[in-house]
N, C-alpha and C positions, 0 to 999 in steps of 0.2 A: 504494500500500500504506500501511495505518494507521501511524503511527510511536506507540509507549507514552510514555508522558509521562518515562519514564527516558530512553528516549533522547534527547527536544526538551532536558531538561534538559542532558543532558550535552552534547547538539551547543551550547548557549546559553554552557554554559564553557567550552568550546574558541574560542567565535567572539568570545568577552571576553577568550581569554589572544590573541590574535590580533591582537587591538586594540587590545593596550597602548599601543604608542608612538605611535597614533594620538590617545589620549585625551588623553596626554601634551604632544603636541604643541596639539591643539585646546585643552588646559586653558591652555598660555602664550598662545593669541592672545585667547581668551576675556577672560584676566585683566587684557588691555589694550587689547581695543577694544570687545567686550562684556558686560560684568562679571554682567550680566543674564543670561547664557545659561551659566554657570560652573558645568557642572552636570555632568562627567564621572569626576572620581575621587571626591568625595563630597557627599551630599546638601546643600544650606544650606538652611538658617533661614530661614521667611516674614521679608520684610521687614528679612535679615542686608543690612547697607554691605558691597557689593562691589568699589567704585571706589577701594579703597586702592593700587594700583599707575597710577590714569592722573593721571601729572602733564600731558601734552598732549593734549590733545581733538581732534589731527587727524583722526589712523587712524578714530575713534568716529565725528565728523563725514565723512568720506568715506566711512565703511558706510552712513550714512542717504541719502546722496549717491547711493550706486550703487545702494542698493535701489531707490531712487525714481527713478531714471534706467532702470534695466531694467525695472521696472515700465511705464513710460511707453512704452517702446520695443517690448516684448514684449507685454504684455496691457494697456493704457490703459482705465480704469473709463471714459470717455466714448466708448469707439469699438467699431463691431464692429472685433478684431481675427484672426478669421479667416472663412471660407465653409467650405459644402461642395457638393460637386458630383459628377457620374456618373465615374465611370472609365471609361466610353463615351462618347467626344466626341460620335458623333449624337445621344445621347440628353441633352446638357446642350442643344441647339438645340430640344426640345421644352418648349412654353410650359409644361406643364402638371410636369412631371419639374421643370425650374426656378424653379415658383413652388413647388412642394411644398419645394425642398431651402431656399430662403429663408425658408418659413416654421418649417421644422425648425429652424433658424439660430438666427432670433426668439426662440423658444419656449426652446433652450441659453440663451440671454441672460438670459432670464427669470426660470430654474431658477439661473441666479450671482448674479443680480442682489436674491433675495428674502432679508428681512431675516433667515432663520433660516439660511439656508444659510451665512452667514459667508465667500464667496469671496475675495474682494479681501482683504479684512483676515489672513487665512491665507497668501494665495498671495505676500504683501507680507512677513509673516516668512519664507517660506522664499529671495527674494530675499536679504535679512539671513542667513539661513543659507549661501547661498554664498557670499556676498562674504566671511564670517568664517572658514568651516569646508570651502568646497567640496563641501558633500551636502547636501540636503534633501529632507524627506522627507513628501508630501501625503498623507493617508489620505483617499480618498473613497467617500464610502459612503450609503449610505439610511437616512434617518429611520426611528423606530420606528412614527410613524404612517403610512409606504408613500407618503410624498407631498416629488416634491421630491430633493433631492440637499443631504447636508452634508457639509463640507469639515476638516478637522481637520492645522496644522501640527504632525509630530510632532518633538521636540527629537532631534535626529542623537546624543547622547551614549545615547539608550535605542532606536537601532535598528542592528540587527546583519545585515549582506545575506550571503547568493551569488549566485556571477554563473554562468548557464549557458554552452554551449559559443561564444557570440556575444557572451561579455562582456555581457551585459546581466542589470541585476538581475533575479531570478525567484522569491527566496525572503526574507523578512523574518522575522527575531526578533525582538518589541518587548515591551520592559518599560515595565510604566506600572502606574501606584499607584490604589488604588480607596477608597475607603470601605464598610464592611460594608452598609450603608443600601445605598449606589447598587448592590452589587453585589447585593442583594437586587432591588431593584427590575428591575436588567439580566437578569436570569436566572430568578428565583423562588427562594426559601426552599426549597425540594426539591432544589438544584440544587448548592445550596454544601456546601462541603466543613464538617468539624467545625467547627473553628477560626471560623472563618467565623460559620457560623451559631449557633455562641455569643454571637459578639457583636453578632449582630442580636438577641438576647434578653435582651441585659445594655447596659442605660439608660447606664452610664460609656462603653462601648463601640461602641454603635452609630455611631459615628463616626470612629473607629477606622481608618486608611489599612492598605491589606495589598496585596501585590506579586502581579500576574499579568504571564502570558507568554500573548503572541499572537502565534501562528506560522503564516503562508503560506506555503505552500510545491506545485508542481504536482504537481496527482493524475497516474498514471501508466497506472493502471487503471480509469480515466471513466469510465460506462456513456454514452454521449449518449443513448440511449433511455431511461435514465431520469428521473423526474423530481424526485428528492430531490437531496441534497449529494452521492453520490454519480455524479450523473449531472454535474456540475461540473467544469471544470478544475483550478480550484483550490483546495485542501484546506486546513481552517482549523481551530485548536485555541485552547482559551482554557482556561490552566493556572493553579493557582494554587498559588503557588512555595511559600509557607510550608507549605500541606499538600502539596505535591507532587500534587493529586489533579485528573483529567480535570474542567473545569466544563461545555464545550462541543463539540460537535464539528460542523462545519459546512462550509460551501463558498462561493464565490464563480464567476462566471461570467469574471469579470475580475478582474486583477491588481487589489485596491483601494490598496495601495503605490505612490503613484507616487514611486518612489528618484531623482533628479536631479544629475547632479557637473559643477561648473565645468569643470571638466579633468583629467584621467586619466591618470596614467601606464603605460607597455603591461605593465608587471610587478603594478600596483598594482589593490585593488578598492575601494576610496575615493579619494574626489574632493579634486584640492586645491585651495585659493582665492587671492583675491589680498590676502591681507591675511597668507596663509603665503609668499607668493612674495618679500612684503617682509617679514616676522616682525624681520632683523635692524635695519629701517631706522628701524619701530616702539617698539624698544626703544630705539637712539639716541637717537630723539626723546625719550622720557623722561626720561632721563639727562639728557639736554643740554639739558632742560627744571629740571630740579631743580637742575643746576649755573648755570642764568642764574638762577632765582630766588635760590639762597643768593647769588650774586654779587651781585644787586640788592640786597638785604637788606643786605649789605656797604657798598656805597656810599650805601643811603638812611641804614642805620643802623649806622658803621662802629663799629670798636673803636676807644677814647682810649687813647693814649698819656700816661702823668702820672707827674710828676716824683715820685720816692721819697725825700721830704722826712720822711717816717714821722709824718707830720700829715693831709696831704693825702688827702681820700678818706676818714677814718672820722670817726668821732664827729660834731661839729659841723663839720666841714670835708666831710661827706659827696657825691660826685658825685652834683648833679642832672638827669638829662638829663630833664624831664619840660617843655615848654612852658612858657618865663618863669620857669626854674629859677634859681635865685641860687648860685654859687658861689663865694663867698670863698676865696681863697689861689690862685683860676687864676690866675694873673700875680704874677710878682716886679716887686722894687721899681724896674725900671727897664720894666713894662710887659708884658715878654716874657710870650706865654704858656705855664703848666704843664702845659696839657692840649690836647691835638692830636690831630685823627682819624688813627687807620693809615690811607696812602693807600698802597692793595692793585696800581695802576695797573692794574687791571681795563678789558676794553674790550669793554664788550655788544657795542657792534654787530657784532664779530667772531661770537661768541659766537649774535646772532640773527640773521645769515648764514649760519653754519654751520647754524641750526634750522631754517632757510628752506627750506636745498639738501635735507634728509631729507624735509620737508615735501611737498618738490613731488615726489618717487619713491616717496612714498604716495599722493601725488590720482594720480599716471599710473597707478598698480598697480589702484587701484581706479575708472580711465576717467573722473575728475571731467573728467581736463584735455580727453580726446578729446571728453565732450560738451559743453563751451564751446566745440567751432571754427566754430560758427553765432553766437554771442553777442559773443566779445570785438571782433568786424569791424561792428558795424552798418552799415556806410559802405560794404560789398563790393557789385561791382554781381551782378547776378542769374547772371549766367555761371560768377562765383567761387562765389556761394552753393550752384549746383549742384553745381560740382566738390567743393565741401567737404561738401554731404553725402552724395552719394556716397564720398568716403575717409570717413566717419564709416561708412556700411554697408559697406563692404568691411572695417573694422576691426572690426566686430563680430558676423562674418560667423561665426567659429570658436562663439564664446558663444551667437550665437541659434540654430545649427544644432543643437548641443548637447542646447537646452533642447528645442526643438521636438521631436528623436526620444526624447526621455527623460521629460520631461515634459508636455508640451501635446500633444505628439499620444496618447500614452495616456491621456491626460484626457478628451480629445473623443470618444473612442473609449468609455470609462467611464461618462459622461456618458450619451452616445446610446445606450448599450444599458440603462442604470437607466432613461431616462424612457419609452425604448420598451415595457419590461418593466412599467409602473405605467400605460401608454396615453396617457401624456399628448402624442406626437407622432401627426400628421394617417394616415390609411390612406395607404398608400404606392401610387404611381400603377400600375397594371397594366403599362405595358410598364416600368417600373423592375422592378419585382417579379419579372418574367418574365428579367431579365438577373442574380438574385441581390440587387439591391439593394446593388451595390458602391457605395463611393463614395472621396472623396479629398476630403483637406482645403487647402484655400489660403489659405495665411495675408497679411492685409492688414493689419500693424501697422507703425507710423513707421519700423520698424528693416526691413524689406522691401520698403516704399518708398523707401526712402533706399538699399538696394543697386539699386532698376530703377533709380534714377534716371539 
């Protein structure tokens, strides 16, 4: 059933008063591990300094860490990292069913791999998205020229889910900013609302950002006989906030949201991460980063202690501390001297021991240390190396299982049915076809090697 743009609206305020403490929470890890993604309670400035809270660069540096480590493990730009194959085991034994699904494979690779589709580069933010925030959130969808697959990270602070009766996302709220230009171009001049198409007609303004709402959500009333949006599972709106006014109404055949959460709690419908698991250890680190630098600062450049001779120190008897400074009247007449650093008994290495111990319960939260136990042993014989990376895939056995039902398997799935629908995969073998055409996917990336092993 249709929803009126009254109600998307109002369900879009509920699902933001909902989300407070989430923003809340996401806006404190933001502000100190990625200053760059700081975009939950209010908008910033092209080009605003947002790095005024990180005095330590570790937490920052182990998000770069994990993303390119899950990245490597999960979907690696140099490798196929998965197949597909029949859900009938006799029929993956036919020559001709199994060259077809290798060359289907191929051809997915292909459609990632092309310079407009943007895959890797997208799918590499929403890694950074977990590690920071524990959701991310892929938009995949079809080019305007019908060729092809593009891939679009959307920022977790402008998307709003429900979860159906399986806990799994099924519905997106997404706010995202336009320009009157593009949204002319995305729709047509007939299409926009007042506001809108004013300022595609006034030269100060056609440039102008204005606020839409894009809402997926399951049709419930499909036709599958037909062949319009209605005949679709799922039902798509494109609102534009500041008129309130319908600009689009549409459909998808697939979820193009792919919603993805590090780890879940059974009460909860966002994901949390591990940079929230350590939030307080993060914050230490700052601190105890700011307290070794003022201490440094102390001892390189301490405060003088100086005799109150009520001479010393002004006029011509001025303290010089500047390289090769001349001070007259430091020392009385038997040599002693008047001016002496405060010594604070300060003891860094306390100090960068303590920064050490935070340090290393941020690289474990965010798995630096678990993918060094191939690296720091070069010298282990082949026996050890197996054992270790096997505990390396049984360790990260919760995280890939995760992504795979949430993320990569609805992608492959999304994927295979846009390039199907455009022709660009091979006719499908007769007795495949004759069985439905089921298939199943098997993933072959480092991190599923490393659990056979």
């Amino acid at each position: 059933m249709a929803k009126s743009v009254e109600d998307c609206l109002r369900r879009l305020a509920e699902l933001e008063d909902r989300r407070g403490n989430w923003d809340l929470h996401w806006q404190e890890v933001a502000e100190r591990i990625w200053p760059a993604a700081d975009e939950f309670q209010t908008a910033r400035s092209v080009g605003e300094k947002r790095s005024t809270k990180i005095f330590d660069a570790t937490a920052a540096l182990a998000l770069e860490k994990f993303a390119a480590a899950m990245e490597s493990m999960l979907t690696p730009r140099a490798q196929k990292w998965h197949t597909l194959r029949s859900t009938n085991e006799d029929l993956n034994r036919d020559p001709e069913v199994k060259g077809w699904f290798e060359e289907v494979t191929r051809i997915m690779f292909q459609a990632r791999n092309a310079p407009q589709a943007g895959y890797y580069s997208q799918v590499h933010e929403g890694y950074k998205s977990l590690g920071a925030f524990g959701n991310a959130c892929l938009f995949v969808d079809e080019p305007s020229s019908g060729r092809g697959v593009t891939y679009v990270q959307c920022h977790v602070g402008s998307v709003y889910i429900e979860l159906n009766p399986a806990r799994r996302v099924d519905t997106v709220y997404r706010k995202y900013s336009m320009s009157a230009k593009a949204a002319e171009q995305e729709w047509g001049l007939d299409r926009l609302p007042a506001k809108i198409s004013q300022a595609v007609h006034s030269p100060t303004d056609l440039y102008k950002q204005f606020e839409f709402l894009h809402v997926v959500t399951p049709r419930t009333d499909y036709d599958q006989e037909r062949k319009d949006s209605e005949g679709m599972p799922f039902i798509s709106y494109h609102i534009g906030i500041e008129d309130k006014a319908m600009i689009d109404e549409g459909g998808y055949m697939e979820m193009p949201y792919l919603y993805s959460r590090y780890t879940v709690n059974p009460t909860e419908m966002y994901g949390r991460s591990p940079a929230m698991l350590v939030l307080p250890a993060i914050k230490m680190a700052q601190e105890m980063q700011k307290t070794f630098i003022r201490s440094g600062h102390k001892i390189v450049d301490p405060p003088l202690l100086l005799h109150d001779d009520g001479v010393l120190g002004t006029g011509s008897k001025q303290v010089r501390l500047t390289p090769g400074g001349l001070n007259y009247g430091g020392v009385d007449a038997q040599g002693r001297p008047l001016i002496v650093p405060l010594q604070t008994g300060a003891r860094l290495d306390i100090t960068e021991g303590m920064l050490e111990k935070e340090r290393q319960v941020i690289n474990d939260a965010f798995l630096v240390t678990l993918f060094r136990i191939l690296v720091d042993q070069p010298q282990m014989t082949a026996t050890e190396a197996l054992i270790r990376a096997q505990e390396k895939g049984q360790l990260l056995a919760p995280t890939v299982g995760r992504q795979q039902s949430e993320m990569l398997g609805p992608l492959i799935h999304r994927e295979f049915s846009i390039l199907t629908r455009q022709g660009y995969l091979p006719a499908m073998p007769q007795v495949l076809a004759e069985a439905e055409g089921e298939y199943e996917i098997g993933y072959e990336s480092p991190s599923v090697r490393f659990q056979r092993s």
